[in-house]
C-alpha positions in Angstrom: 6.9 -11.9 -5.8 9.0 -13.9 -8.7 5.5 -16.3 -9.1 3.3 -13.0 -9.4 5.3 -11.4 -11.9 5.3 -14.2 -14.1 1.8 -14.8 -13.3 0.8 -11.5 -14.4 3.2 -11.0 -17.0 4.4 -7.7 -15.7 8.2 -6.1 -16.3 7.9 -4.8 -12.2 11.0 -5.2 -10.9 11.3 -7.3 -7.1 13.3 -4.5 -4.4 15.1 -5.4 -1.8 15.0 -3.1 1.6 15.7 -3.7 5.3 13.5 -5.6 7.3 11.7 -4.0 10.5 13.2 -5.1 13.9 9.7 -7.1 14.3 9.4 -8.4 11.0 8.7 -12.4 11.3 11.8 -14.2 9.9 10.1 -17.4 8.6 7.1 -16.9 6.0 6.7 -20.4 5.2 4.0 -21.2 8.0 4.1 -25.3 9.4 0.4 -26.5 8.4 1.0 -29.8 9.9 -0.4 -29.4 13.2 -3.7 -28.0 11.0 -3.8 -31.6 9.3 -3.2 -33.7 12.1 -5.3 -32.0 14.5 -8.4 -30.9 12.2 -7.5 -33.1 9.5 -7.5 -30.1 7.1 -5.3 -29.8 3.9 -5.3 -27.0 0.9 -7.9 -27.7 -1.8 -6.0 -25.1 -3.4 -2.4 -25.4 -4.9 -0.4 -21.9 -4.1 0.3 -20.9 -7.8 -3.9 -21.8 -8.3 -4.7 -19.7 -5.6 -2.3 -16.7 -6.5 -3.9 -17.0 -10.0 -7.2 -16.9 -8.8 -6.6 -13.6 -6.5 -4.9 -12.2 -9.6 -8.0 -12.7 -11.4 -10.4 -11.2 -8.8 -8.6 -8.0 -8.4 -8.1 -7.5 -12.1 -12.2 -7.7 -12.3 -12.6 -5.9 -9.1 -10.4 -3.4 -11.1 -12.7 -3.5 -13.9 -15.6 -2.8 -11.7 -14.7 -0.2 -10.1 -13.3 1.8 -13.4 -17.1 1.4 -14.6 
C-alpha cells in the first residue's frame, strides 16, 4: 500500500482493520520451488510491475471516461 501511494503520488491514507478468521497470514508467496522446478524467475521487478498496473488502469480510466 506504502509503494502505491508513493507511486501514484496520492495523500490516501493506509487503514488498518481486523483480519477475517480465514485471511492467509503470510502474503509474501515462496517462488523457489517455481525456479527450481520450471526454472522460472520474474522478468519483472515488483515496483516495475506495480508501475506498470498503475499505468494501465489510469488509461483504462481514460478510456472509459471517453
Amino acid at each position: 500500500a506504502k509503494k502505491i501511494i508513493e507511486i501514484t503520488g496520492s495523500s490516501s491514507e493506509i487503514v488498518f482493520g481486523e483480519l477475517p478468521a480465514d485471511d492467509p497470514k503470510v502474503r509474501c508467496p515462496d517462488i523457489s520451488r517455481a525456479e527450481k522446478i520450471l526454472g522460472w524467475r520474474p522478468k519483472v521487478s515488483l515496483e516495475e510491475g506495480l508501475r506498470s498496473t498503475v499505468e494501465y488502469f489510469k488509461s483504462l480510466n481514460e478510456k472509459l471516461r471517453r
